[in-house]
C-alpha positions in Angstrom: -4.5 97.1 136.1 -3.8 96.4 139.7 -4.7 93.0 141.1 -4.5 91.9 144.7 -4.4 87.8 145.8 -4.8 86.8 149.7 -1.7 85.5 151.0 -0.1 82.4 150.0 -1.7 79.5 152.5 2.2 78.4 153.4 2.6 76.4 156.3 2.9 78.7 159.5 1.0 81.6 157.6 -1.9 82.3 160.3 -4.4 85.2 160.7 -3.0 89.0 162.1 -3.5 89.2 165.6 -2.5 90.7 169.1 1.1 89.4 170.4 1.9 88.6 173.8 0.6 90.4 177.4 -1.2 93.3 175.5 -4.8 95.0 176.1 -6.4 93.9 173.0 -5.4 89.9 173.0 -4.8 86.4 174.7 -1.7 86.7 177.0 0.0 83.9 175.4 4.3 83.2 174.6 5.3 85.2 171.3 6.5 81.7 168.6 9.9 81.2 168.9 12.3 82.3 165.8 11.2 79.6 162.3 13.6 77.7 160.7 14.7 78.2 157.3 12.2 77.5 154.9 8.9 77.5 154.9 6.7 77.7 158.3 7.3 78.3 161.8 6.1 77.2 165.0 3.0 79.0 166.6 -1.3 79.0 166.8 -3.4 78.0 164.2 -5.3 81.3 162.8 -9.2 81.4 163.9 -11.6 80.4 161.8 -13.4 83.3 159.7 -16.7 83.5 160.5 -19.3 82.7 157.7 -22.4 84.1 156.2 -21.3 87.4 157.1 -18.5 90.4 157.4 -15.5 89.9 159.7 -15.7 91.6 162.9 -12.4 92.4 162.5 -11.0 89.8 163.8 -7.4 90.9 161.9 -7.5 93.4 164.3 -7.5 92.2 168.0 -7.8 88.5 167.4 -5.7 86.3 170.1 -3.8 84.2 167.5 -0.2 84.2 166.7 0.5 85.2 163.3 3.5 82.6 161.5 5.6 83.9 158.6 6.6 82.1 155.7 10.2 82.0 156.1 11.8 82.3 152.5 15.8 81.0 153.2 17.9 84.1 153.0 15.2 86.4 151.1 13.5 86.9 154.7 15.1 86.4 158.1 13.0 86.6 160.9 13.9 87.1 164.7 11.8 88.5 167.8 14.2 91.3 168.9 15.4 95.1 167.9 11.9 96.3 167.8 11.4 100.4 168.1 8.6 100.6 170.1 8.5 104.7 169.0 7.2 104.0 165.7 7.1 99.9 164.9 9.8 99.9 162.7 13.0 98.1 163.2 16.5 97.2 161.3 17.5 99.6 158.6 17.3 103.3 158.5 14.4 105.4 159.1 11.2 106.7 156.7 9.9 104.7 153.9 9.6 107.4 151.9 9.3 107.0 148.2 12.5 106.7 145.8 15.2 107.9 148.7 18.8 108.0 147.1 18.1 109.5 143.2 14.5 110.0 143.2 14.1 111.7 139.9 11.2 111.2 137.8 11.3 108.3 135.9 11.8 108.3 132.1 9.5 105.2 130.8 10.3 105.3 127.4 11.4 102.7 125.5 15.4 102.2 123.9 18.7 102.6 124.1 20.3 103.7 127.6 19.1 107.4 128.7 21.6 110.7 129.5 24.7 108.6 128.7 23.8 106.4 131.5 24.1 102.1 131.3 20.5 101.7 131.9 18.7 100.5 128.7 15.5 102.7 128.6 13.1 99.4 128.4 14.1 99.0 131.8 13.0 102.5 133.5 9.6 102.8 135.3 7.8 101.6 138.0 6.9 98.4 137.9 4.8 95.8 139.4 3.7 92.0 140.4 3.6 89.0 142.3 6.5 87.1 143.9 6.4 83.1 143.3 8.3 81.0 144.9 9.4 77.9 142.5 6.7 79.1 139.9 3.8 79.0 143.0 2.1 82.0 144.8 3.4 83.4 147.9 1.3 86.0 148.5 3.9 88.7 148.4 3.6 91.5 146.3 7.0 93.8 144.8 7.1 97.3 143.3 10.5 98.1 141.6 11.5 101.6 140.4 14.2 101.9 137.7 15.7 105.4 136.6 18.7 106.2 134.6 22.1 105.9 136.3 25.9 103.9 135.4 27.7 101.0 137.3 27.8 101.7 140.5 24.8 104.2 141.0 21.7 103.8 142.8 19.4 103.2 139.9 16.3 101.4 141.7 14.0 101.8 144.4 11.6 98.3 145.5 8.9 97.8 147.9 8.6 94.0 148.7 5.4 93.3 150.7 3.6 90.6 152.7 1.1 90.4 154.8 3.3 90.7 158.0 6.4 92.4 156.6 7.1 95.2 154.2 10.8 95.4 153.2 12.6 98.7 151.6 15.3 98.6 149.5 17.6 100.5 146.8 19.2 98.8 144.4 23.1 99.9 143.0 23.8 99.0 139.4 26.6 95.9 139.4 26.6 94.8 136.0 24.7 95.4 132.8 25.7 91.6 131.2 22.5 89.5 130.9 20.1 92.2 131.9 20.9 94.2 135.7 21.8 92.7 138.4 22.2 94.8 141.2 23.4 94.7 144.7 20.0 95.9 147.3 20.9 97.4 150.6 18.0 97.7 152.5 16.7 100.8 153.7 14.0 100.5 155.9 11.0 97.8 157.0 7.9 97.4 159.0 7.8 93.7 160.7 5.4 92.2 162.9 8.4 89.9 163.8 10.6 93.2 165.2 12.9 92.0 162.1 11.8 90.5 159.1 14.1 91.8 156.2 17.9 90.7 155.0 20.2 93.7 154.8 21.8 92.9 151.8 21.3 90.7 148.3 22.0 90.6 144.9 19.1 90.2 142.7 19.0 90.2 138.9 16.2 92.8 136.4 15.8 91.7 132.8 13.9 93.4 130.6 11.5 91.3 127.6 8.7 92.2 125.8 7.4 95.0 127.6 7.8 93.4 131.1 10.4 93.1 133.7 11.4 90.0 135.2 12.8 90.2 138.8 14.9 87.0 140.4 16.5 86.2 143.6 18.5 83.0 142.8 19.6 81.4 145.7 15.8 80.8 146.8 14.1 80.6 143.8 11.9 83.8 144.1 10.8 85.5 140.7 8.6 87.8 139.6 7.2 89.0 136.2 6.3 92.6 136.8 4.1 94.6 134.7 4.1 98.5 134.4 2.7 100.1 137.6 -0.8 102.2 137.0 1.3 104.9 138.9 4.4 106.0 137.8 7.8 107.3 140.5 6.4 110.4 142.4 2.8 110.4 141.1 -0.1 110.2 143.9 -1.7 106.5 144.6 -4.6 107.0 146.5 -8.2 107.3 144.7 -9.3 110.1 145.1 -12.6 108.7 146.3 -10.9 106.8 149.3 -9.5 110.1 150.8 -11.6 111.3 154.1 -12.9 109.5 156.9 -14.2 106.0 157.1 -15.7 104.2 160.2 -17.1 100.5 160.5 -20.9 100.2 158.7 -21.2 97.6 161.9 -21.1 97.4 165.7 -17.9 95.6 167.4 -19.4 96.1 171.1 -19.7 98.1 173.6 -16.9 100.5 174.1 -14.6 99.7 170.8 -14.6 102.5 168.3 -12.6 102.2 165.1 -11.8 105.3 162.8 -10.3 105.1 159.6 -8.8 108.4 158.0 -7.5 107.9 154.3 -5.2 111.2 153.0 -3.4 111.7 149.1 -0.3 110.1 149.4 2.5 108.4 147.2 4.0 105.5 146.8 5.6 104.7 150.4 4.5 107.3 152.5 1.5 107.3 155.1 -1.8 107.1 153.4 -3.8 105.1 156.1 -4.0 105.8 159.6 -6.3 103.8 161.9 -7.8 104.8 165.6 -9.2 102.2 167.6 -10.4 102.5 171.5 -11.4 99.4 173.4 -12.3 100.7 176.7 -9.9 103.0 178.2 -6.7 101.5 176.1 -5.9 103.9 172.6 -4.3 102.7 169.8 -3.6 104.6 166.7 -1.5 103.2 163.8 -0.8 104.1 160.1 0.2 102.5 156.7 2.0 103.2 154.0 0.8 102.8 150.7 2.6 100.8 148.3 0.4 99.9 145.0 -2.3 101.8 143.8 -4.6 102.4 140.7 -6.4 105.6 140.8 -8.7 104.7 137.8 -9.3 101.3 139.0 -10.3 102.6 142.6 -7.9 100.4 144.4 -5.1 101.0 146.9 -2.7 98.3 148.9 -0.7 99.2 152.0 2.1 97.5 153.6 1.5 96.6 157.4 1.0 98.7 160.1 3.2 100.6 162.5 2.2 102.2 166.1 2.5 105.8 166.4 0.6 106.8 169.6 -1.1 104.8 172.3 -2.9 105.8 175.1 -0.6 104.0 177.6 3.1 103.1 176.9 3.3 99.2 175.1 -0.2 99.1 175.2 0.0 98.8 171.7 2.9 97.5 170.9 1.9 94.0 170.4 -1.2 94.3 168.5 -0.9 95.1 164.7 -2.7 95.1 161.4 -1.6 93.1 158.4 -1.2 95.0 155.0 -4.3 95.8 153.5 -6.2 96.1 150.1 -8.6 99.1 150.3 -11.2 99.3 147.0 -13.7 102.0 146.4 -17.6 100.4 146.8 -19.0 103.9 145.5 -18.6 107.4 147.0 -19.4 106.8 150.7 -18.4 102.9 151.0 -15.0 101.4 150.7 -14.4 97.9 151.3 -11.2 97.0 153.2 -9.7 93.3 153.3 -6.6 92.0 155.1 -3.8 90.9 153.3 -3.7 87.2 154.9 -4.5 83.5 153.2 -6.7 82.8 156.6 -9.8 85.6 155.7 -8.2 86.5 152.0 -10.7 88.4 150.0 -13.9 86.4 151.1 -14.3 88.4 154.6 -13.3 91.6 153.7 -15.3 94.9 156.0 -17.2 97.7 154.8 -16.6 101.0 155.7 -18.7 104.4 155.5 -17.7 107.8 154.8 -18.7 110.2 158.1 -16.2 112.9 156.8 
């Protein structure tokens, strides 16, 4: 079963939110480039507002939103941002299992078609990332098929709330379980970069789970088989049409939410949102979801039309976790430790 956490409440980890000079928030300096380590200078998220839903204030709030820097895992900078489509650094589309995206065999025993991949190892898998044992509110998908030394053999999706990082994984070595050297292959960032291009990371596989590790900071993961297998569609069924608000946000803002059958990494989510005469339109794509369980997660947002040129380029929405209420409600909550699941919004179906 799929389960979602809010983000990690990390030092420097602050509520989504409009960036500098743009129509939506507070015209205030974008925070200079974090240290290594956790936290980074900028604004304090606002505080959630009780008692009721969240306006969404994960939309257009004024705050600066602080990534929690993890050493070499995530480097963060301000520039090389494409303002055509919000994504920056490596490569171009998302798209799931680039490079060898066969359907994955998820059988269990020795290596498949002659290859040096044991077959407890091949499937898509999934889970939380901890840092020294302790939540960090990032999530991972990892998608192993057959392949020898020196072969592409996995595809990973490593998300937070502000960052969703793309990589394939070639097969180094098969002593001690995989380890594999990750080129990265494409990322959304709030930060214009927020990914590190290359790594070696290490798969071993144990009792019917796989156990992911990044050494030199400390990040591990214990991932479980993913509800939706390589190439297999991960939106509910019941979340696909169109969604708007069950609540006002004011005179002249309209937000429309349109939901389509997608797979893992490609656009499922696309948002519209006027405030006055300004136009914003973004999309997400999805990276976890559990059809029987009527639950979907995205990774952030990226711009792909606005009304006026950089009007939009500096307001964003974090990743998302989007669960089914019943057949005309669905209930849509930022991926962020400031709101986390308590102030999530309710949507209605008008299409």
């Amino acid at each position: 079963m799929l389960t979602t956490q809010p983000a990690s409440a990390a030092p420097g980890h602050g509520g989504g939110g409009a960036g500098s000079g743009n129509d939506f928030g507070a015209d205030t300096p974008p925070p200079g480039t974090p240290p290594p380590g956790f936290g980074a200078p900028g604004a304090a998220a606002p505080e959630p507002r009780r008692g009721g839903r969240t306006a969404l204030p994960w939309v257009v709030g004024g705050a600066l939103t602080a990534l929690a820097v993890l050493g070499g895992f995530i480097a963060v900078n301000l520039g090389g941002k494409d303002a055509d489509d919000g994504r920056s650094g490596a490569g171009s589309g998302a798209g799931s299992s680039e490079g060898g995206g066969d359907e994955v065999d998820s059988g269990r025993g020795p290596a498949v078609g002659g290859g040096d991949v044991p077959r407890e190892y091949l499937g898509a898998w999934e889970g939380e990332v901890l840092l020294d044992g302790d939540s960090i509110g990032a999530r991972q998908r990892v998608e192993v098929r057959p392949g020898r030394e020196g072969e592409t053999i996995t595809s990973m999706w490593w998300v937070l709330p502000e960052v969703m990082c793309v990589s394939d994984g070639e097969l180094a070595s098969t002593e001690d379980g995989l380890t594999l050297d990750v080129t990265l292959r494409d990322e959304v960032s709030q930060f214009g970069s927020g990914c590190v291009a290359d790594q070696e990371q290490h798969l071993r596989a144990e009792d019917g789970k796989l156990f992911w590790s990044y050494e030199p900071d400390g990040l591990t993961a214990e991932l479980e088989p993913a509800p939706v297998e390589s190439g297999e569609h991960a939106v509910p069924p019941e979340q696909v049409g169109v969604w708007e608000p069950d609540e006002d946000y004011g005179e002249g803002i309209g937000v429309r939410v349109e939901i389509v059958r997608a797979k893992v990494g490609e656009p499922a989510v696309t948002w519209e949102m006027t405030v006055g005469d300004v136009a914003c339109t973004w999309v997400h794509d999805v990276v976890a979801g559990d059809p029987d369980d009527d639950l979907m997660v995205t990774g952030p947002s990226r711009v792909i039309d606005e009304s006026d040129a950089g009007a939009c380029s500096d307001v964003y929405l974090n990743s998302l976790s989007i669960e089914t209420e019943d057949d005309d409600q669905i209930e849509i909550t930022p991926l962020v430790g400031s709101y986390g699941s308590e102030d999530p919004a309710d949507f209605v179906r008008v299409d």
